[in-house]
N, C-alpha and C positions, 0 to 999 in steps of 0.2 A: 504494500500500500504506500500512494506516495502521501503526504501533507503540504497540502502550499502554505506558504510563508506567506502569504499577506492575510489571509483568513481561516488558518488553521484548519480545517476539515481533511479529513481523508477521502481518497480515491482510487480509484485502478489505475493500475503500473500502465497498463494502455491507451492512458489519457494522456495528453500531453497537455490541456490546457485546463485549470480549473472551472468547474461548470456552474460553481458559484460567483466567482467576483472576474471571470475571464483572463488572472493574468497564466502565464506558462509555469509551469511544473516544474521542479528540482530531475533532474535525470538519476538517472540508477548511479551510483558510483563504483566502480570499477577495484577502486581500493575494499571496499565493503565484500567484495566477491573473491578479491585476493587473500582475505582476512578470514574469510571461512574457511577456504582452502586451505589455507596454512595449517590453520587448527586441526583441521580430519587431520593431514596427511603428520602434523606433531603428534597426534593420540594413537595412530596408527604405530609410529615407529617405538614409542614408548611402548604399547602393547607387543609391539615383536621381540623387544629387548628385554623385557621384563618375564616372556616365555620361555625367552634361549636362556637367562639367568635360572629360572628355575628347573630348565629342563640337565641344567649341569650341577645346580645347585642340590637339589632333592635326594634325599636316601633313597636308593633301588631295591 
């Protein structure tokens, strides 16, 4: 959902221009999508290293 800045309401991402006060919409940010990304693929590598420790770590 986006929010325009001059009248606060929210709207779909597919809008580009606010259908309340007409002015144009904030765009998607690109850092915002890099920022998730990062996080999966940190939680991922965490979870793979923290299996390979256990898996050498652990009594047989």
């Amino acid at each position: 959902m986006k929010r325009c800045l001059y009248c606060n309401r929210d709207h779909d991402d597919a809008l580009e221009d606010c259908q309340h006060c007409g002015m144009p919409l904030p765009q998607t940010q690109a850092s915002e999508v890099a920022s998730k990304q990062r996080w999966f693929i940190i939680f991922w590598l965490v979870l793979v290293a923290f299996c390979f420790v256990m898996f050498f770590t652990l009594p047989r």
